[in-house]
C-alpha positions in Angstrom: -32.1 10.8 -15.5 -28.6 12.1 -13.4 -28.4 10.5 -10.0 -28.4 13.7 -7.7 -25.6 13.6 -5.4 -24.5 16.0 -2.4 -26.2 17.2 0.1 -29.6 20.0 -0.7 -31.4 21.7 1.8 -34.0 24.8 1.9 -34.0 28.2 3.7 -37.1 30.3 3.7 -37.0 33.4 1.9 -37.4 35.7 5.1 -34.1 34.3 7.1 -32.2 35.5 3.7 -33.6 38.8 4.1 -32.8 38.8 7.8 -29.7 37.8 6.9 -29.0 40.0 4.0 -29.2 42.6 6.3 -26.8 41.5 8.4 -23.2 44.0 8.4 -20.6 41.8 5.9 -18.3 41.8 9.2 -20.9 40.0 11.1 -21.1 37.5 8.3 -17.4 36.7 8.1 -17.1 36.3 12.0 -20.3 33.7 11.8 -18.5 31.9 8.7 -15.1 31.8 10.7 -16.4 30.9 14.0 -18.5 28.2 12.2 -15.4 26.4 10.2 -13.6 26.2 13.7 -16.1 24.4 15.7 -16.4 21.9 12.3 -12.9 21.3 12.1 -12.7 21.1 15.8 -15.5 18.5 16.5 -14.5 16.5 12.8 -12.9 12.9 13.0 -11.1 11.7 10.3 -14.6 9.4 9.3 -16.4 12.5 9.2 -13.5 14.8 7.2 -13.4 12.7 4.6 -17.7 12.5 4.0 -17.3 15.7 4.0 -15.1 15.9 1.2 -17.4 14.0 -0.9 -20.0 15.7 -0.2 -17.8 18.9 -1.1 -17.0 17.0 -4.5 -20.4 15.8 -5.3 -19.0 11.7 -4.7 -21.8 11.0 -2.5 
């Protein structure tokens, strides 16, 4: 059997529906403001996990 890598998690159906319904401009804003705390707060330790998490290396 395939050693699972990355990282898996699980949303319950109803917060995609909530969030499906969301306006796609909302959406973006959320994604944006999201990836600029993450870059902010990241050391380099933490950048390159990330990476390989990104990559499926860990």
């Amino acid at each position: 059997m395939k050693e699972l890598k990355g990282f898996y998690y699980h949303i319950d159906d109803n917060k995609i529906e909530e969030y499906k319904k969301l306006p796609d401009e909302m959406k973006l804003k959320w994604l944006d403001e999201i990836f600029k705390f993450t870059v902010m707060c990241e050391t380099e330790k933490t950048k390159k996990i990330r990476e390989k998490l990104r990559k499926g290396e860990i």
